[in-house]
C-alpha positions in Angstrom: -103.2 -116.8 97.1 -102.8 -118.2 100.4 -104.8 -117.3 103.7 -104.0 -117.8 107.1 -106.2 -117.2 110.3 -105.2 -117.3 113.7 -107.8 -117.3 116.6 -106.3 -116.3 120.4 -107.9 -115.3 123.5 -106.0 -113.1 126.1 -106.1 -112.9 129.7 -108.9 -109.8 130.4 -105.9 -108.0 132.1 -103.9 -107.8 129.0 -106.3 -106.8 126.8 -105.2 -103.1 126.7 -102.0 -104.6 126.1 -102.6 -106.4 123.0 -104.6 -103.7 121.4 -101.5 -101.1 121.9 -99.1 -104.2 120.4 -101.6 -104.4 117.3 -101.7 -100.5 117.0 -97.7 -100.8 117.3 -97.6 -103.5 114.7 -100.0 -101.7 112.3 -98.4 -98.6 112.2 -95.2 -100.5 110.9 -96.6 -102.1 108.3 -98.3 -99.1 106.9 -94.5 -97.6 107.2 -93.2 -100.6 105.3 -95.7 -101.1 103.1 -94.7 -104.5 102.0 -96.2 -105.5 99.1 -98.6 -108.2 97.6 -99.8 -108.9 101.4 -103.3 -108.0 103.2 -103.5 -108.2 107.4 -106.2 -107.4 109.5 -106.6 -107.9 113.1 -110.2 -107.6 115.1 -111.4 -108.6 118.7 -114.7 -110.8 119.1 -117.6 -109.5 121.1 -116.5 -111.4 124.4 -113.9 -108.5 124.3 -110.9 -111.4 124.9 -111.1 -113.0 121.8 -108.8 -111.9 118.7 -108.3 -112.8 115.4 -106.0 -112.2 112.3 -106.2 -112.9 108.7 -103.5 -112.4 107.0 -103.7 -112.9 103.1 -100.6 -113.4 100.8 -100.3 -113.1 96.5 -98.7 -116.4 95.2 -95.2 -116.1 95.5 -95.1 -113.7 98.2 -93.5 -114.6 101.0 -95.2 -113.5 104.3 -93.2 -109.9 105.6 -94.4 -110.1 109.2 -91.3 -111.6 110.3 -89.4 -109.1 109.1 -91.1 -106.2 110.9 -89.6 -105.7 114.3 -93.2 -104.5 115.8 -95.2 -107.7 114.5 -92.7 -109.7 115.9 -92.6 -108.2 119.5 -96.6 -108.8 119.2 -96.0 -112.5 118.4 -93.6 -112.8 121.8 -95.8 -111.1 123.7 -98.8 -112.9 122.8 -97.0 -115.9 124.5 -97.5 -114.4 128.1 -100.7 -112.5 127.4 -102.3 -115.6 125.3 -104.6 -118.2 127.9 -104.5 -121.8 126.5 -102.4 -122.8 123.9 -100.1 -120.6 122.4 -102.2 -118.9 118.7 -101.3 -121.4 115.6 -101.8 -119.9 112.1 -104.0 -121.9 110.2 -104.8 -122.3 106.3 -108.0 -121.0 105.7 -110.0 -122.1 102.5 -111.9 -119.5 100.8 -114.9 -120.5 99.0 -116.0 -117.4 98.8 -115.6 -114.1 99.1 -116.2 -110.3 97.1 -113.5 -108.1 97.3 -111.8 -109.3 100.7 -108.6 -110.7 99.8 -108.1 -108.5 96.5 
């Protein structure tokens, strides 16, 4: 299984914006369904910080390309985003119940 996190923050402005992008990109991935892949999305406390974990089955390539609506959110994040532009990043799991399958 691989795991990737990503960790952005957003001009306060944008906020609204992101949220409607995530909704958008949600909804098409419930459409498509792909399978063998789990993605979640949240905001931090400090109401500007976001992050995504995406978790993949071996041999599964990752779908979000491939979905119109995530990729619009990953353009988008590149004017909304403040600092560096979000890097996915392999995340280790040493533990967890239930979360990634």
């Amino acid at each position: 299984m691989t795991v990737l996190v990503v960790r952005y923050e957003v001009d306060e402005q944008h906020v609204a914006d992101v949220e409607a992008a995530i909704a958008a990109t949600m909804a098409a991935i419930e459409q498509e369904r792909p399978a063998g892949m789990r993605y979640a999305l949240g905001k931090l406390p400090d109401g500007v910080t976001f992050v995504g974990v995406l978790a993949l089955d071996d041999g599964v390539d990752n779908p979000l390309p491939g979905i119109p609506a995530a990729r619009r959110l990953q353009q988008d994040l590149a004017r909304w985003v403040v600092g560096p532009r979000p890097v996915p990043e392999p995340l280790d799991v040493v533990g967890a119940y239930r979360l990634f399958g």
